[in-house]
C-alpha positions as CSV (number, residue, x, y, z in Angstrom):
1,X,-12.4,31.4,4.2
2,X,-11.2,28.5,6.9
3,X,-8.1,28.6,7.8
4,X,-5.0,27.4,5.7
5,X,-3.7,25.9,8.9
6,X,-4.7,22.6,10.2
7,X,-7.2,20.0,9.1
8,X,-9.9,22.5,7.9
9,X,-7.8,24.0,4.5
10,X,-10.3,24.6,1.8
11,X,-12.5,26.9,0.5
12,X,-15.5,29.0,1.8
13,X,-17.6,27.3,4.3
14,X,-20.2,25.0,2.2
15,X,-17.7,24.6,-0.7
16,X,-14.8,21.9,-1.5
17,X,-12.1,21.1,1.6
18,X,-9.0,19.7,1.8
19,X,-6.8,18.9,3.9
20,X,-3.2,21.2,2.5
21,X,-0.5,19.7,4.6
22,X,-1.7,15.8,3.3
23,X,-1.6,16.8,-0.1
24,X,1.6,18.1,0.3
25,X,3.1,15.0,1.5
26,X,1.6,13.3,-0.9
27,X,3.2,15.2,-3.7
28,X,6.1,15.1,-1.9
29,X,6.0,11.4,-1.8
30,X,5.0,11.2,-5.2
31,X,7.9,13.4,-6.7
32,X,10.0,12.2,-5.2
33,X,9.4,8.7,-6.6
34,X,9.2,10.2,-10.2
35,X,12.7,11.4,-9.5
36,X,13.7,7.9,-8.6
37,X,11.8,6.1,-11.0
38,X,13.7,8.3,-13.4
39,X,17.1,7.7,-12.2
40,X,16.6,3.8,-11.7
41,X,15.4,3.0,-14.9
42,X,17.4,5.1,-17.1
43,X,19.8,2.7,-18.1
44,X,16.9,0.1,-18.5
45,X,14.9,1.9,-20.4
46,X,17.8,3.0,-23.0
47,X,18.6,-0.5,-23.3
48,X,15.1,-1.7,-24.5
49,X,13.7,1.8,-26.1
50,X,16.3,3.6,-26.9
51,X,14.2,6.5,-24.9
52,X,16.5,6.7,-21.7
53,X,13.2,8.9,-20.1
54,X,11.0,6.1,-21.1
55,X,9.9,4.7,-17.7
56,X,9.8,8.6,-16.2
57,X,7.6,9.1,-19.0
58,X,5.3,6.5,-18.0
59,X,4.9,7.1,-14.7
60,X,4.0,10.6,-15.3
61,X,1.1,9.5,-17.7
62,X,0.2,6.9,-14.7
63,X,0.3,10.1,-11.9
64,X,-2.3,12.3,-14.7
65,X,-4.3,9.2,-14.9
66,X,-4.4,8.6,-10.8
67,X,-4.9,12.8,-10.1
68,X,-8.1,12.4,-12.8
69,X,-9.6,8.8,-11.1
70,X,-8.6,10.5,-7.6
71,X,-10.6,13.8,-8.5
72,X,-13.6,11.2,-9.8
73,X,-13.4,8.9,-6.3
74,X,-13.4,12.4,-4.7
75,X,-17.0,13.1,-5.9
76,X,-18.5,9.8,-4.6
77,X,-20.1,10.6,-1.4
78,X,-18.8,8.2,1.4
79,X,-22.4,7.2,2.4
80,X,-22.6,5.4,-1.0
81,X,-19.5,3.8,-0.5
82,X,-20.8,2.3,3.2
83,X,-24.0,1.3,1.1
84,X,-22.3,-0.2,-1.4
85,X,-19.7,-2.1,1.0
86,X,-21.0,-5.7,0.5
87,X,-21.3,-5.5,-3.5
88,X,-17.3,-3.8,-3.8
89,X,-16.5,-6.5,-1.4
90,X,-18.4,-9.5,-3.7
91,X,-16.3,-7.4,-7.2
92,X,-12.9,-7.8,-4.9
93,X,-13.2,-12.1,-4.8
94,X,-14.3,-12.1,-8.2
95,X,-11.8,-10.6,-9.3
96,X,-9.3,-12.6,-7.4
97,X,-11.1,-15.3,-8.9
98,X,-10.7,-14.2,-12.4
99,X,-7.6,-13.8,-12.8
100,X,-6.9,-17.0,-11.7
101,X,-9.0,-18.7,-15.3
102,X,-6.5,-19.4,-17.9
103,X,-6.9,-16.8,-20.7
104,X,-8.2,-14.1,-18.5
105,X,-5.4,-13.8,-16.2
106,X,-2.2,-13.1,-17.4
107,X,1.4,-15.5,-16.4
108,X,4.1,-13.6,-16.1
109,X,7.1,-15.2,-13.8
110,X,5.4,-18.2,-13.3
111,X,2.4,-15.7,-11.4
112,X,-1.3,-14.8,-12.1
113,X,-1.7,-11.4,-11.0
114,X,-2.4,-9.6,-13.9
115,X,-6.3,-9.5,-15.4
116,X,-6.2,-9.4,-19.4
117,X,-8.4,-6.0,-20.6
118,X,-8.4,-4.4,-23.8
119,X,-5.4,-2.7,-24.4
120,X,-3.7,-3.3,-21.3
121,X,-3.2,-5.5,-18.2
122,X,-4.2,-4.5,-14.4
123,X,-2.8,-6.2,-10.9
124,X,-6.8,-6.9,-9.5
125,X,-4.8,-7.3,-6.1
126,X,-4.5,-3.9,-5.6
127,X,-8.1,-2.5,-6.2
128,X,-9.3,-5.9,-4.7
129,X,-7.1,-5.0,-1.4
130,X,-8.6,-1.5,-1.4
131,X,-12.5,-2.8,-1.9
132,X,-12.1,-5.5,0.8
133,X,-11.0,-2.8,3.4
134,X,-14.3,-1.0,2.3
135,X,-16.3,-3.5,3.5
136,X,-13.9,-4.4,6.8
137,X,-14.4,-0.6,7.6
138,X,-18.1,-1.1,7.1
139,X,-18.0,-4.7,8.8
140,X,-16.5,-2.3,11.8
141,X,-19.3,-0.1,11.9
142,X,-22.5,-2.7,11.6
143,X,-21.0,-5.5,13.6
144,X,-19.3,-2.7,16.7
145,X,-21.0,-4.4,19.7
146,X,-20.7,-7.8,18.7
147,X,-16.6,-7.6,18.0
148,X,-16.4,-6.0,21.8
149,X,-18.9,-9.3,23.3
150,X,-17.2,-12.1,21.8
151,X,-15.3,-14.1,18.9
152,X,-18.5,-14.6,16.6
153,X,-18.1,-11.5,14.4
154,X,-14.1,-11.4,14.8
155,X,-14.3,-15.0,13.4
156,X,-16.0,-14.1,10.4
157,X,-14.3,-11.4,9.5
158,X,-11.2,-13.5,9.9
159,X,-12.9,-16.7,8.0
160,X,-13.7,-13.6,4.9
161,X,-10.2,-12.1,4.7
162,X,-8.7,-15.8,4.5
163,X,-10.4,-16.9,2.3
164,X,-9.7,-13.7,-0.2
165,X,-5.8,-14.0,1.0
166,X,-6.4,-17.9,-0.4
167,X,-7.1,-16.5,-3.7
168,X,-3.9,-13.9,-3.4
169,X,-1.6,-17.5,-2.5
170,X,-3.1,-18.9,-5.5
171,X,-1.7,-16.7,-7.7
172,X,0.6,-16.8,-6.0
173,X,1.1,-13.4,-4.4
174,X,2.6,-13.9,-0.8
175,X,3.1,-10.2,0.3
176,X,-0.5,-8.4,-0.8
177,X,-2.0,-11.8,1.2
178,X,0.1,-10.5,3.9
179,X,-0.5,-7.2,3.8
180,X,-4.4,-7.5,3.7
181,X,-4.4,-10.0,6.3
182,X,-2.5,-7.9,8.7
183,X,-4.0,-4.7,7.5
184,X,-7.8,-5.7,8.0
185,X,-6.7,-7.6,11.5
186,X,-6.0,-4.1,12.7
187,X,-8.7,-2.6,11.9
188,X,-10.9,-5.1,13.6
189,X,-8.2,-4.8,16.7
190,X,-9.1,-0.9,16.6
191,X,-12.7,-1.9,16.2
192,X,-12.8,-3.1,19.4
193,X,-11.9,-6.8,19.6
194,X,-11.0,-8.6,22.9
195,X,-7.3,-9.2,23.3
196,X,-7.5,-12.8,24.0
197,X,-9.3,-13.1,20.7
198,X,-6.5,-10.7,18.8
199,X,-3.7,-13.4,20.8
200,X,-5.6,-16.1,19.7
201,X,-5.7,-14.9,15.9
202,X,-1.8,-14.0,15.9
203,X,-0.7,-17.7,17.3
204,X,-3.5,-19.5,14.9
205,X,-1.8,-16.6,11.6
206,X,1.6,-17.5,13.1
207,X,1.4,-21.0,12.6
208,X,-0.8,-20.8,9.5
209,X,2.3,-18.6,8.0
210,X,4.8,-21.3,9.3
211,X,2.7,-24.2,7.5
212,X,2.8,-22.3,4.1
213,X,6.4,-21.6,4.1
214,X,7.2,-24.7,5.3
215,X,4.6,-27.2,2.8
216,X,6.6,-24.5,-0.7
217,X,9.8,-24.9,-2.1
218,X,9.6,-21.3,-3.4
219,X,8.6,-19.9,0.0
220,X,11.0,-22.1,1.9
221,X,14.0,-21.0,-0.2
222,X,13.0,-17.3,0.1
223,X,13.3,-17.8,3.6
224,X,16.9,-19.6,3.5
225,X,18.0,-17.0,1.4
226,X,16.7,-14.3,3.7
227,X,18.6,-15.9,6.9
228,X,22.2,-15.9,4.6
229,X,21.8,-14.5,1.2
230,X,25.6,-15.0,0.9
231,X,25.1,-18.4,1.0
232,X,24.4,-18.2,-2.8
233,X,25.0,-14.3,-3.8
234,X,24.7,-15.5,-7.4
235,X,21.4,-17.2,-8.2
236,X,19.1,-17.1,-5.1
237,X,20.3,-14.5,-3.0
238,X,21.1,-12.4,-5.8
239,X,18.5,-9.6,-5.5
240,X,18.8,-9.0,-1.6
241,X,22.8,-9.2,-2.1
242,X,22.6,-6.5,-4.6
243,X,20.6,-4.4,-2.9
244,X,22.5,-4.3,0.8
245,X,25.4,-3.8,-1.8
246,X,23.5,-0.3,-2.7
247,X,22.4,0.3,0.6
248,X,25.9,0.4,1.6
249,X,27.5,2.0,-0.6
250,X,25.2,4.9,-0.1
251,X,26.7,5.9,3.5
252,X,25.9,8.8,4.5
253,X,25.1,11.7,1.8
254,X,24.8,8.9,-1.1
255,X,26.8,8.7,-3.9
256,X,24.7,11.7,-5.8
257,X,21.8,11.5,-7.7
258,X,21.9,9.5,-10.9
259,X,25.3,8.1,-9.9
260,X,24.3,4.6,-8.6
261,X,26.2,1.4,-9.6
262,X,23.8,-1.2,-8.7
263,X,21.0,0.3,-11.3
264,X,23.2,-1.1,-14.1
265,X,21.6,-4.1,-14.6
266,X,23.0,-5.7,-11.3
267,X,19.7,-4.7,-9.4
268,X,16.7,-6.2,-10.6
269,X,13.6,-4.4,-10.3
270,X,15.7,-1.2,-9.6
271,X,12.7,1.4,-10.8
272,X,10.0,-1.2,-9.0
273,X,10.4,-3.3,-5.9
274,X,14.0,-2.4,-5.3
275,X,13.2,1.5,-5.7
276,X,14.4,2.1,-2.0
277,X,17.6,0.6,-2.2
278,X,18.8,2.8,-5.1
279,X,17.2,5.4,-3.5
280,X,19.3,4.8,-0.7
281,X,22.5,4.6,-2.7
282,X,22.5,7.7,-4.4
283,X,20.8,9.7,-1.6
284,X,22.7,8.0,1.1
285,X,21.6,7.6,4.9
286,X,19.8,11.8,4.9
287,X,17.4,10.4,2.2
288,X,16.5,7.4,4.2
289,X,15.7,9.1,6.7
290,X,13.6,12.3,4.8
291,X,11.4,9.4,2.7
292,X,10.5,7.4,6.1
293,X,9.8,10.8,7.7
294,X,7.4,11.4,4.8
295,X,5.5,8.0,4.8
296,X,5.4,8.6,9.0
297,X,4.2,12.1,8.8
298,X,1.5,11.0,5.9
299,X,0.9,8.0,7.8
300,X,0.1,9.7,11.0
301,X,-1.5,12.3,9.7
302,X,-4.5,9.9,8.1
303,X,-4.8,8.4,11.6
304,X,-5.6,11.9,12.9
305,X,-7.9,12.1,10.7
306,X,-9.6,8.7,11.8
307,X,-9.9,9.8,15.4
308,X,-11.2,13.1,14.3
309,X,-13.4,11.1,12.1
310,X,-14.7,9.2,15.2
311,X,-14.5,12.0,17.5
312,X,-17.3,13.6,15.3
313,X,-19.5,10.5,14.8
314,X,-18.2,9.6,11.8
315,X,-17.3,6.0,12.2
316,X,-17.3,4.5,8.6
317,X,-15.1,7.7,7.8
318,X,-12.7,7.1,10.7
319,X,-12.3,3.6,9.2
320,X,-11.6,4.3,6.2
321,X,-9.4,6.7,6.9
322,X,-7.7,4.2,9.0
323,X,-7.6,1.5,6.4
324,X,-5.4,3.7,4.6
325,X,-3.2,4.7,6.8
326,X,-2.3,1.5,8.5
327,X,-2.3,-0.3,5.0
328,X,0.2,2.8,3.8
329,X,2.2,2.3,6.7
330,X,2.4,-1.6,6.4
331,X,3.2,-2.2,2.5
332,X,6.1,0.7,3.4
333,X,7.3,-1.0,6.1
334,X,7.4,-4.3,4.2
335,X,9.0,-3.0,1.5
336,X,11.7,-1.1,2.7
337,X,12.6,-4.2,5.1
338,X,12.6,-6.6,2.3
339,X,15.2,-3.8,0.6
340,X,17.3,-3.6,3.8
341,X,17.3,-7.4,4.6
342,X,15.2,-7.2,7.7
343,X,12.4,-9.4,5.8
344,X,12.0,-11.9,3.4
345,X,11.4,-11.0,-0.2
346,X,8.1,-10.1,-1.5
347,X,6.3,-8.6,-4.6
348,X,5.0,-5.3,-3.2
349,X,5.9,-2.2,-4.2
350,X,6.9,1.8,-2.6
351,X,3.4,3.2,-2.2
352,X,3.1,6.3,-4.5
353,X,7.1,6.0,-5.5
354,X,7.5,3.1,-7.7
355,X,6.7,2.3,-11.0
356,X,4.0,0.3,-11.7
357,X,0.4,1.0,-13.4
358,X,-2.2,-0.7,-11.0
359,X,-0.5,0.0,-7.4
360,X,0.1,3.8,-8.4
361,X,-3.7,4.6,-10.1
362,X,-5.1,2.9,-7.2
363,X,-2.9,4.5,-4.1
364,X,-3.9,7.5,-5.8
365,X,-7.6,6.8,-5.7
366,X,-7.4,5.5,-2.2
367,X,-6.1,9.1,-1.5
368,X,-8.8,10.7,-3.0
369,X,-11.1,8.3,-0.6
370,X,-9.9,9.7,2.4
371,X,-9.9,13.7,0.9
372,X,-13.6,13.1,0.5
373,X,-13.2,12.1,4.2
374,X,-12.0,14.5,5.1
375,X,-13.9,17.2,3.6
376,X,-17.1,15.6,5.0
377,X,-15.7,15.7,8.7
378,X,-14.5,19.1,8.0
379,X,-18.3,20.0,6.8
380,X,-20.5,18.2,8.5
381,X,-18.6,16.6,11.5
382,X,-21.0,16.3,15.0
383,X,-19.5,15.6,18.2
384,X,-17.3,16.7,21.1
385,X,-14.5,17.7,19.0
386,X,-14.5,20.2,16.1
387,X,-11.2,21.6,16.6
388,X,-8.6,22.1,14.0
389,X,-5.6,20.0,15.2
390,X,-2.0,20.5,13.5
């Protein structure tokens, strides 16, 4: 048996390994959002069901669901995932693209996010983020020596998450554009690309973010309200009012679980987008600071896995693995800033803690994505370094 220390956790040498200390933050991570999910929306869901559990009873069908499609993901081996790169990547746009055709996309909010299938409605933007990075971690591999020579390859790669981040602002859906953008610039950064190239890229994305906020009334008054919500606490800067309200009111220890204020219909989104900030009123400035220590220590722990990925020879696997945990680390950040006031609002949700169907199912996926990594580099790994590391 390997050890139960360490990246190489499992099972007899030849059989199924995992990595123990990631799957523990990722339950950690995950209960603790159905704890929160649960406490947000009790109020919510009492009000339109009468079943006060309602939402907590939701998301624990949605955490079955994503454990059974992360156990299925787990069996794909991640050479057919590199072979099938280019066609996940072609699924991603048309799926951007559908959604977008009246009667097949779904309007909620004055937004088409939301693909109409039988019995139920799915956010394409998360599986289509998750696909794209698929073929960016492929892109990395095929097109290595040409990203380290010159702009040509970086350019394309650019030109091909644009123009899938088009389709995101068409919807519109500000934050996953974002999010993909920044996540699959990093990747091709860690690929290899020459910093004048990565300067040139962040001046050309700064301005390019500048001319979209600036040419929408929606986007520019998300930004006024961002600089002084207070200017208009009651229509426009409502939601980010609210929540540094319950931010602030959590202190230090909170103000106990279940006890918040700002839940009661003040907060909107309170079990969703704005899960943090009643999170941080109830649990207070200690668990702030334990859920950012989680998403860090899961975070970090995915990018150990990418250089050991690499180290072994492994370089679609250390992408991948990368993907993840820069994408993680990014839609957490973003999140929690928008909560806190530190960025302007945006759609996105708490990876693994907040409700929602699509972004849960598929975070859980992605998760089984990089087990199968790791088990592979735990069982076949070649190179320098086959070392457990802690």
């Amino acid at each position: 048996m390997s050890s139960m220390t360490g990246m190489n956790t499992g099972t007899a040498r030849g059989g199924i390994k995992v990595d123990g200390t990631m799957l523990v933050l990722v339950a950690s991570i995950v209960l603790l959002g159905l704890i929160m999910v649960g406490s947000a929306s009790i109020n919510m869901s009492s009000k339109e069901s009468g079943q006060p559990f309602g939402y907590l009873e939701k998301q624990l069908v949605l955490v079955l669901f994503g454990i059974v499609g992360a156990t299925l993901v787990f069996m794909v081996p991640i050479a057919r995932l590199e072979k099938l790169a280019f066609p996940l990547m072609l699924i991603a746009a048309a799926m951007l693209v559908l959604v977008l055709i009246p009667g097949l996309g779904m309007r909620i909010n004055g937004a088409s996010r939301w693909l109409r299938l039988p019995g139920f409605s799915f956010q394409v933007s998360e599986a289509a983020r998750v696909l794209t990075l698929i073929y960016i971690a492929w892109y990395c591999v095929r097109f290595e020596d040409e990203l380290r020579k010159g702009p040509a390859a970086f350019a394309r790669a650019m030109g091909l998450l644009g123009l899938l981040s088009a389709f995101l602002l068409a919807e519109p859906d500000f934050g996953a554009a974002t999010v993909l953008m920044v996540t699959g610039f990093a990747l091709l950064f860690l690929a290899g690309t020459q910093l004048r190239w990565v300067l040139a890229a962040l001046g050309l994305g700064a301005l390019g973010m500048c001319g979209l906020v600036l040419t929408s009334g929606y986007r520019l008054r998300r930004l006024k309200t961002f600089l002084d919500p207070w200017a208009d606490p009651l229509k426009d800067g409502f939601q980010l009012t609210q929540s540094l309200i319950a931010i602030g009111r959590g202190e230090w220890f909170g103000v106990g679980l279940g006890a918040s204020v700002q839940k009661l219909f003040y907060l909107p989104e309170a079990h969703n987008d704005f899960l943090f900030a009643v999170l941080a009123e109830e649990l207070g400035l200690a668990g702030v600071l334990v859920t950012i220590a989680l998403f860090l220590a899961l975070a970090w722990r995915v990018l150990l896995l990418s250089r050991r990925a690499h180290q072994s020879g492994l370089k679609f696997h250390g992408y991948l693995a990368a993907g993840f945990g820069l994408w993680l680390g990014v839609q957490a950040f973003v999140n929690m800033g928008v909560n806190m006031g530190v960025l302007p609002t945006k759609g996105l949700t708490l990876p693994l803690m907040s409700y929602g169907r699509s972004s849960l199912i598929v975070s859980l996926c992605w998760i089984g994505i990089i087990m199968r990594v790791h088990h592979e580099v735990a069982s076949g790994g070649r190179g320098p370094s086959r070392e457990r590391y802690a």
